[in-house]
ZAMIZA-673138 format. One record per residue (C-alpha): x, y, z. Coordinates in steps of 0.1 Angstrom, whole numbers. Example, Ala and Ser with C-alpha at 12.3 -4.5 7.8 and 13.67 -1.06 7.14 Angstrom:
% ZAMIZA-673138
+-------+-------+-------+
|    px |    py |    pz |
+-------+-------+-------+
|   123 |   -45 |    78 |
|   137 |   -11 |    71 |
+-------+-------+-------+
% end
This chain:
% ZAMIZA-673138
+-------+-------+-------+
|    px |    py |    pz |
+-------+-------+-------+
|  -357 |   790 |   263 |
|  -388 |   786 |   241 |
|  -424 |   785 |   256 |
|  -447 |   762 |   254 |
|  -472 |   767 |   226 |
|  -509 |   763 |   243 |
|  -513 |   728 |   219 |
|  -481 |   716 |   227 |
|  -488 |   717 |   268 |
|  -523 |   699 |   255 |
|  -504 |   672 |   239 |
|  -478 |   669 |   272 |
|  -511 |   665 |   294 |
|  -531 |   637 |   268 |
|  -497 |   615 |   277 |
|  -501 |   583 |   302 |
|  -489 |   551 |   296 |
|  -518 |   531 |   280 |
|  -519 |   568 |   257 |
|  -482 |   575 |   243 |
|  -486 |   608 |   226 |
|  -456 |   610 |   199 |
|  -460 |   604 |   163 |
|  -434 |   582 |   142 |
|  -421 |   579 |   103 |
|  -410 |   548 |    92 |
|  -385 |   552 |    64 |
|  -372 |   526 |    36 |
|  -344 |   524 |    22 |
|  -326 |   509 |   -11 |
|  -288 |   502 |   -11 |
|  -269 |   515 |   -34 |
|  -255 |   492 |   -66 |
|  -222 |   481 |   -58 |
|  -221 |   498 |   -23 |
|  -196 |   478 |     3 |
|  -206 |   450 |    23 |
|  -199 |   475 |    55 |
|  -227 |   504 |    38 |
|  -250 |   507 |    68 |
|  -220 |   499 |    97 |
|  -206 |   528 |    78 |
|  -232 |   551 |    80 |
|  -240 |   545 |   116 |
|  -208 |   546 |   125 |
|  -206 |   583 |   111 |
|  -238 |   594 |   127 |
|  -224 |   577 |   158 |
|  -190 |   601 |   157 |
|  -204 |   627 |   139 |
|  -188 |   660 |   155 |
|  -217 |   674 |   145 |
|  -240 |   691 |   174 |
|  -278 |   682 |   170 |
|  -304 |   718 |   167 |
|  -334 |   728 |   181 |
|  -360 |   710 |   186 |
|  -340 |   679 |   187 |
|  -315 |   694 |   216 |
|  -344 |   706 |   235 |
|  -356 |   692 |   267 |
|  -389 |   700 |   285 |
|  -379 |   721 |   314 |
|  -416 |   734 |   336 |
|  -432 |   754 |   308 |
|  -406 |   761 |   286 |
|  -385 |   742 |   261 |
|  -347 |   745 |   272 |
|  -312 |   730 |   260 |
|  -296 |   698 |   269 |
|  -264 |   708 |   281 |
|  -255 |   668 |   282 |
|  -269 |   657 |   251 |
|  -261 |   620 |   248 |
|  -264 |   602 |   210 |
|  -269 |   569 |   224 |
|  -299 |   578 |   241 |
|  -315 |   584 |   213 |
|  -301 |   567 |   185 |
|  -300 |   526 |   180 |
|  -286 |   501 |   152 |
|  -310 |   465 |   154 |
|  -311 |   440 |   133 |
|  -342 |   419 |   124 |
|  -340 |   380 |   126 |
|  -346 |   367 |    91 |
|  -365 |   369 |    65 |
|  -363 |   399 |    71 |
|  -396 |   404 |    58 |
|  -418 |   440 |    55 |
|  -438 |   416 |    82 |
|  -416 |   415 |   105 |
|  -406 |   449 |   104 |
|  -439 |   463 |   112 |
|  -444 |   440 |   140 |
|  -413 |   458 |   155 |
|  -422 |   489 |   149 |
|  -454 |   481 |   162 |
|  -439 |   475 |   192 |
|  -414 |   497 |   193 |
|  -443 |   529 |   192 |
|  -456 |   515 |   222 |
|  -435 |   526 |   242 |
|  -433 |   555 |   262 |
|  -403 |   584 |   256 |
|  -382 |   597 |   280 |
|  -395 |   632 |   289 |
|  -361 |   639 |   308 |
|  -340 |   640 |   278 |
|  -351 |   657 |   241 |
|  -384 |   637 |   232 |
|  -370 |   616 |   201 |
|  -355 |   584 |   192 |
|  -340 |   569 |   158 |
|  -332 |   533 |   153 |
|  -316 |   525 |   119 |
|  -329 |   487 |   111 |
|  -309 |   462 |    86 |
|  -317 |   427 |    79 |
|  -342 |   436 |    56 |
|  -348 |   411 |    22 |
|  -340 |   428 |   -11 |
|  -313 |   448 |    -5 |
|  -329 |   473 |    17 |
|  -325 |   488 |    53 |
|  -352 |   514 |    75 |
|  -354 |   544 |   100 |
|  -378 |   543 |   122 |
|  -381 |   580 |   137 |
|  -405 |   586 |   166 |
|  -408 |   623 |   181 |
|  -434 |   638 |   206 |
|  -469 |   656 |   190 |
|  -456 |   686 |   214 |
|  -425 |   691 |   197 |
|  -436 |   695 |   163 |
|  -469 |   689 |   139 |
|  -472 |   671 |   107 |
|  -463 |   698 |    85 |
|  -431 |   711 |   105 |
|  -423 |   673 |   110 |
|  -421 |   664 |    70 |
|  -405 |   701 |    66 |
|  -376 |   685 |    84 |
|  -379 |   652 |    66 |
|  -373 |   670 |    35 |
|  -345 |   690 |    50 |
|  -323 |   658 |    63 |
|  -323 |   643 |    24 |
|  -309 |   651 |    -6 |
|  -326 |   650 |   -43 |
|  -290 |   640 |   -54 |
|  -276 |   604 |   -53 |
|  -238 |   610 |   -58 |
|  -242 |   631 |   -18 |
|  -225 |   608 |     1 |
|  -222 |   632 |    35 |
|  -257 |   633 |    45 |
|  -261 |   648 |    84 |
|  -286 |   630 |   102 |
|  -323 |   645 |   110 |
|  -315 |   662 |   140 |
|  -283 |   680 |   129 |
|  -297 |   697 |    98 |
|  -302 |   734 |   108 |
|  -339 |   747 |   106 |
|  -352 |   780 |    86 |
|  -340 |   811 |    99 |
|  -379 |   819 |   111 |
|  -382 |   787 |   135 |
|  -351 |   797 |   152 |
|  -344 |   828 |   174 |
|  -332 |   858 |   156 |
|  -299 |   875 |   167 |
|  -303 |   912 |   175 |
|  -341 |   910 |   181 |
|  -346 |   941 |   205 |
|  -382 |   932 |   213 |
|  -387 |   924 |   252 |
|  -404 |   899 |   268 |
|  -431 |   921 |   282 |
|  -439 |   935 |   245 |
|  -441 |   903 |   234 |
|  -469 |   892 |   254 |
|  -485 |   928 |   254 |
|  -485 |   923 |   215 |
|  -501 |   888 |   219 |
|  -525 |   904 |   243 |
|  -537 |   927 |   219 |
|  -539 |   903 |   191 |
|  -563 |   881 |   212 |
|  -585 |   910 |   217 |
|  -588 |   916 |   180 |
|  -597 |   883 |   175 |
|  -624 |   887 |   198 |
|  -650 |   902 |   179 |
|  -652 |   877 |   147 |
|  -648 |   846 |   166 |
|  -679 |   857 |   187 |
|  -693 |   862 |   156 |
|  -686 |   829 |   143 |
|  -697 |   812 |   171 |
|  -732 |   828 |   172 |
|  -734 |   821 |   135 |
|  -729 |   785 |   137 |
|  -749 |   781 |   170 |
|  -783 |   802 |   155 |
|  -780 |   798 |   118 |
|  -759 |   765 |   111 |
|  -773 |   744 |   136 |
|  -805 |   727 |   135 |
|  -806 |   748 |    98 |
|  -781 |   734 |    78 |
|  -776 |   696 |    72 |
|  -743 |   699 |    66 |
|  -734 |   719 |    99 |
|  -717 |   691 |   123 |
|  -718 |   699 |   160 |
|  -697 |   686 |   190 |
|  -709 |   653 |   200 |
|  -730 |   641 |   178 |
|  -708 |   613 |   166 |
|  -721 |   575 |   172 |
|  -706 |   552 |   197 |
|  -691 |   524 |   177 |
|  -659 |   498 |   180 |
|  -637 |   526 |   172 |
|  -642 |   543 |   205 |
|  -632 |   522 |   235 |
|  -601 |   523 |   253 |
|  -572 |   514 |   244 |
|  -541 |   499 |   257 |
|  -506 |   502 |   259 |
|  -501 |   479 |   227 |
|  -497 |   491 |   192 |
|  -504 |   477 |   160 |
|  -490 |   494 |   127 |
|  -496 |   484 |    94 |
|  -488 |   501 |    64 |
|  -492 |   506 |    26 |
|  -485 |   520 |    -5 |
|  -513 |   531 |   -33 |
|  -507 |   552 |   -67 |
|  -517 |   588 |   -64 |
|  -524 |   590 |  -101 |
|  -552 |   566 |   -95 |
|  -565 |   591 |   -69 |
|  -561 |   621 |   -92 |
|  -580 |   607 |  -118 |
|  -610 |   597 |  -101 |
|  -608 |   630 |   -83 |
|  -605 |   651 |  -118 |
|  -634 |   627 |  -132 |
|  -660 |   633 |  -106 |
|  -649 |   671 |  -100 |
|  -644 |   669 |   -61 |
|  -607 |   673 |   -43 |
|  -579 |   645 |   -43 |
|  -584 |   653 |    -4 |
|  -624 |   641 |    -4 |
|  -612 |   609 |   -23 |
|  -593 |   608 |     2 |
|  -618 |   607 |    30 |
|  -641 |   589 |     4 |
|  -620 |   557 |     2 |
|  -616 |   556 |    40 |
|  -652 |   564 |    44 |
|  -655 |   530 |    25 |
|  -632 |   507 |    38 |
|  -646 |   516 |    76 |
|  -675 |   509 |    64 |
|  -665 |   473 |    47 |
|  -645 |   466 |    80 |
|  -671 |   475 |   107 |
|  -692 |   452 |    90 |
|  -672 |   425 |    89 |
|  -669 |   431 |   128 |
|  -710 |   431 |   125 |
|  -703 |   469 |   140 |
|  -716 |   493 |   123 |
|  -734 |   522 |   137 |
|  -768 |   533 |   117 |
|  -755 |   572 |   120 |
|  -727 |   584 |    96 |
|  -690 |   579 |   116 |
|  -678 |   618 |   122 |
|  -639 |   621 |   109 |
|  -616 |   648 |   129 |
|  -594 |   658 |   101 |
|  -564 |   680 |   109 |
|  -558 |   708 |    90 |
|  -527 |   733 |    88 |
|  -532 |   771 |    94 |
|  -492 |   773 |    95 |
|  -490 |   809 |    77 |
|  -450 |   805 |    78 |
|  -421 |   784 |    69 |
|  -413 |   769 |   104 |
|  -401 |   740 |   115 |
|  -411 |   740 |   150 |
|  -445 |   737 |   176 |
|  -484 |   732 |   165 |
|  -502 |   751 |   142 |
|  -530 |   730 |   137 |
|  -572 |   731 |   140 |
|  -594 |   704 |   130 |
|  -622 |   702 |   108 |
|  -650 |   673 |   116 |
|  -662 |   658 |    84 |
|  -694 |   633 |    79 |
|  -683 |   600 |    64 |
|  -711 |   592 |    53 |
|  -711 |   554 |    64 |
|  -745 |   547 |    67 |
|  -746 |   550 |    33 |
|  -739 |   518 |     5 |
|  -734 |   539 |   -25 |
|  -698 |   553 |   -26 |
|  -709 |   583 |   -47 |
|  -739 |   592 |   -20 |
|  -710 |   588 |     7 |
|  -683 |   610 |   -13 |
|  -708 |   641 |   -19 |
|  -716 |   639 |    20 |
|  -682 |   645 |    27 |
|  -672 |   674 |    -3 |
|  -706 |   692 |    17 |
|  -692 |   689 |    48 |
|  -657 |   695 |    43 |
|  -670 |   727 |    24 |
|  -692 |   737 |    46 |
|  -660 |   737 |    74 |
|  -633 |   755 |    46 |
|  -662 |   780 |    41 |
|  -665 |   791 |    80 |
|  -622 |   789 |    80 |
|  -618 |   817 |    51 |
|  -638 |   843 |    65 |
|  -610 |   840 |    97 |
|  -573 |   848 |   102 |
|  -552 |   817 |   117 |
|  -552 |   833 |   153 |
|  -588 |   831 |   149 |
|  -596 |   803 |   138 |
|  -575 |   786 |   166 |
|  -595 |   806 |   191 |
|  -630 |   793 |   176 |
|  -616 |   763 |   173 |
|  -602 |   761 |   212 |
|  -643 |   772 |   223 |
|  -661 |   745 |   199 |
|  -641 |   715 |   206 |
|  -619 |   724 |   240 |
|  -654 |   705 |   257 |
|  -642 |   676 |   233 |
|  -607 |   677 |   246 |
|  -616 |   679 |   281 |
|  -637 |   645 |   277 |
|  -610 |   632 |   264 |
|  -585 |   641 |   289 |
|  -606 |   633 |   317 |
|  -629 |   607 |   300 |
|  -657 |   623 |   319 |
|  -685 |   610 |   290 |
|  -668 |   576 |   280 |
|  -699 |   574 |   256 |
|  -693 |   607 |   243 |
|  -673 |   620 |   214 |
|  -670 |   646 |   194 |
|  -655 |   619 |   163 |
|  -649 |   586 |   158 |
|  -616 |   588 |   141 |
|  -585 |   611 |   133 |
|  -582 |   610 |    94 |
|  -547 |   635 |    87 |
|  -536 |   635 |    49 |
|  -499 |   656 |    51 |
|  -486 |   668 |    16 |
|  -451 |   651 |    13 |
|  -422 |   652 |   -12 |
|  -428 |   651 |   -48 |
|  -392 |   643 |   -58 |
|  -370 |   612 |   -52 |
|  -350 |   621 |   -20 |
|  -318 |   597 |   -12 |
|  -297 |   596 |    18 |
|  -261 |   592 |    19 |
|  -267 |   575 |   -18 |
|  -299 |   553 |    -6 |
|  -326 |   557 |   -23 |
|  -360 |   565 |    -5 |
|  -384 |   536 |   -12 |
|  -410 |   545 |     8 |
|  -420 |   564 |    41 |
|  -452 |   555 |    62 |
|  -461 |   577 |    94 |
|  -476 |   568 |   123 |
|  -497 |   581 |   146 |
|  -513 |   579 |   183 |
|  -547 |   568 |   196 |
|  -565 |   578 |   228 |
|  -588 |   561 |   251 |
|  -620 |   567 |   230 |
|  -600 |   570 |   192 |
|  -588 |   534 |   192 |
|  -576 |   539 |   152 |
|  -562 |   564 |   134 |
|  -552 |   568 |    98 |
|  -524 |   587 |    89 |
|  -516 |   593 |    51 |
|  -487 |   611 |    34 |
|  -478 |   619 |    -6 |
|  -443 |   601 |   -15 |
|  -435 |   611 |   -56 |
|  -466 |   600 |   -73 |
|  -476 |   574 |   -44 |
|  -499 |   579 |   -14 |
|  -484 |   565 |    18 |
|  -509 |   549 |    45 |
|  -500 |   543 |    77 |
|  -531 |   531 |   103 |
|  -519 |   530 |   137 |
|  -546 |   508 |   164 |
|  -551 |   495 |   195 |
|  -541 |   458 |   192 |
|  -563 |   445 |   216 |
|  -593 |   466 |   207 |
|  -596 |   462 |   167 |
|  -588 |   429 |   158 |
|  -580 |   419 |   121 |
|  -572 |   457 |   118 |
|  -549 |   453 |    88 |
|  -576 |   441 |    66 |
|  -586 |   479 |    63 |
|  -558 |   481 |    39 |
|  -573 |   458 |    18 |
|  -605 |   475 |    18 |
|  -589 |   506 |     7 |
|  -579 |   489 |   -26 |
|  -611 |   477 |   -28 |
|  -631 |   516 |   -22 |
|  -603 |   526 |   -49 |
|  -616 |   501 |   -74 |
|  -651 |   509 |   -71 |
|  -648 |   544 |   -78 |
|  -626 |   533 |  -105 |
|  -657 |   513 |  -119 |
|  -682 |   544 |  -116 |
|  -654 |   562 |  -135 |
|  -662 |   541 |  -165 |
|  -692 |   538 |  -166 |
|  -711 |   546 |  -200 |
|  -721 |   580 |  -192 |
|  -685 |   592 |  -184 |
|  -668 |   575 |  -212 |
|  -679 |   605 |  -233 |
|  -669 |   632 |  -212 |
|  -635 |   646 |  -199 |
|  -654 |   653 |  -160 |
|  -687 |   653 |  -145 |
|  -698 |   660 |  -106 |
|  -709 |   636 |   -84 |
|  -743 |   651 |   -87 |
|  -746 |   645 |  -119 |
|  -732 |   613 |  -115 |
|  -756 |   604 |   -85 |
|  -784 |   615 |  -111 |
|  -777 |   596 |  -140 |
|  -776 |   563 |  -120 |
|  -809 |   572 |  -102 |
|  -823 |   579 |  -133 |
|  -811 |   543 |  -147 |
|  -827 |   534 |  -118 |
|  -859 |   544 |  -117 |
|  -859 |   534 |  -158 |
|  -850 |   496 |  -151 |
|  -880 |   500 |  -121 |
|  -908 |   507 |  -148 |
|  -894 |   490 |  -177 |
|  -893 |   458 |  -154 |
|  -928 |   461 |  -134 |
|  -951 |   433 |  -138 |
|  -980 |   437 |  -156 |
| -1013 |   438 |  -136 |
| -1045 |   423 |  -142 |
| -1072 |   446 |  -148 |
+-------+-------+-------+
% end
């Protein structure tokens, strides 16, 4: 038996019905050249009789407090073949998966489902792969995406996800003397160390920070906006592809990280969206953007904190909105690296736990912390196949609350950026069109990129950047002031 992790019991407790609280991957596929007519029958016939047994976490079941063994494990309880009625098109495949992460998983059995979807137009078939936040986190969940494909095409004998056996760290070592009762003795101790810093953290950030510095972003000072009602039980997933060299480039030319572009093109196509909804707030939307502080390799649990990043939205000029976020993003990595992981998630359980109560309890419905959850998870650089399919694409999706009505979920695929936005259907309407205004965000950074003053130059900052077009500015403002009469 494995205990709960303190996140993972948070992430059992969000869960009611409107509020499903499992994250998804939705996988595509390419058919091998001159595979049988009977390729994907095949394959789920193997998985179907594969003798096989499935590992930890996938064989665990939530027993009280602890994560146990199912003793009965049952494939067909978690594992489906569909079809799609034709066209087949990418359309209607995210209408079902829309639908099909709206519902609800079975907390009695292990807290997963895979459904292996064919009717799809040229040539291809998908996974769609749902699993509970308390089981694992971003990182540990594409750890064991990477794990259940191969880099080689000629492997015909892939095992599915849930039989491929985890690092030797996320599983519980043979021979380990160490009692119980040391255990939590040791993590005893280690809490007390922590003590000290985070104390001295806090009254840093609460005398020096705040108030002080205008990058400093406190716990509810987020706006109310369309982004923060509640939500319902039904889901709406769209999804999209982008190229990451785009990205890089504007990234290297304006000297910030791919990860602020990141934020920066969001920031932008929020911005475009809310005002097409005639929505937007006159303060800057606040971001919650998960970050890792997973110091090992395993596979298994939470290891996250967040980090609350100003968007900037009140703001037209992309390049004022971009060096809003790099400060602010800053200003949080700053305050991480002068604390150990065990730290930081202490600090970070005192800050925002009054941000997690409202939301569990929704005791300040016009309260938040942060308008959205903005999570960028590095993914696999190299072309992955399974059972000689080649990996097209995979687009993750996420969960909203009652008060985060959106979220947007991105992952690295090769050199492509995966997007997945996951919504309330009933509270955001038109909700796809964000993915067109994330083109569109791309495209204008890609125009300050060339601009004249950068067409000599390998990078410049967004300062810099920011100050050459206020100086053509305020050039154009005197060279084209009437003349007066005297």
């Amino acid at each position: 038996m494995r205990p709960l992790h303190p996140i993972d019991f948070i992430f059992l407790s969000l869960e009611k019905r409107q509020q499903p609280m499992h994250v998804g991957v939705l996988f595509l596929f390419k058919i091998p050249e001159h595979a049988p007519a009977t390729f994907i029958q095949d394959l789920v016939s193997d998985i179907r009789n594969s003798k096989t047994s499935p590992v930890a976490p996938f064989n665990n079941y939530l027993n009280g407090l602890f994560w146990d063994e199912d003793q009965q494990f049952d494939i067909d309880h978690h594992f489906r073949h569909i079809a799609l009625p034709k066209p087949g098109r990418i359309r209607e495949l995210l209408v079902y998966v829309s639908q099909e992460h709206s519902t609800l998983i079975d907390r009695a059995k292990p807290m997963w489902s895979c459904q292996i979807i064919e009717g799809l137009e040229d040539n291809r078939f998908a996974m769609y792969f749902k699993i509970h936040h308390s089981v694992v986190d971003g990182i540990a969940g594409m750890r064991l995406v990477q794990k259940s494909f191969s880099t080689n095409p000629n492997d015909q004998h892939i095992l599915p996800p849930w039989c491929v056996e985890q690092t030797a760290s996320s599983k519980q070592k043979k021979g380990a003397n160490i009692s119980r009762i040391k255990k939590i003795m040791g993590g005893i101790k280690s809490q007390i160390d922590a003590t000290p810093k985070v104390v001295e953290e806090l009254f840093h950030a609460l005398t020096k920070e705040r108030g002080k510095n205008p990058d400093y972003i406190s716990s509810f000072q987020a706006p109310s906006s369309i982004l923060n009602q509640r939500v319902s039980s039904s889901r709406r997933f769209a999804a999209q592809s982008f190229e990451l060299s785009r990205l890089k480039e504007i990234s290297k030319s304006l000297q910030v990280t791919l990860n602020d572009v990141v934020l920066a093109i969001c920031s932008g196509a929020l911005r475009e969206y809310l005002l097409s909804q005639d929505a937007l707030p006159k303060k800057p939307l606040i971001a919650m953007v998960p970050a890792s502080i997973r110091d090992d390799d395993s596979d298994v649990s939470n290891r996250i904190t967040m980090i609350l990043a100003n968007l900037g939205t009140h703001k037209d000029n992309p390049l004022e909105r971009l060096e809003i976020i790099q400060r602010s993003m800053q200003n949080a990595k700053q305050r991480f690296k002068r604390m150990t992981p065990l730290q930081i998630l202490n600090y970070s359980a005192l800050v925002y736990g009054p941000a997690g109560f409202n939301i569990l309890t929704g005791a300040l419905p016009n309260r938040q912390s942060f308008n959205i959850v903005i999570s960028n998870v590095p993914g696999p650089k190299e072309p992955l196949y399974w059972n000689g399919a080649r990996l097209e694409a995979l687009y993750p999706a996420s969960i909203v609350l009652d008060g985060q009505a959106l979220n947007i979920t991105m992952t690295s695929y090769q050199d492509k950026l995966e997007v997945g936005l996951t919504g309330c259907r009933h509270a955001l309407p038109k909700m796809q069109n964000l993915l067109n205004f994330l083109e569109e965000e791309i495209q204008r950074f890609e125009k300050v990129t060339r601009q004249e003053h950068l067409k000599d130059r390998t990078s410049t900052s967004v300062a810099k950047v920011l100050q050459a077009q206020n100086k053509v500015t305020s050039d154009n403002e005197i060279t084209q002031r009437p003349v007066g009469l005297h």
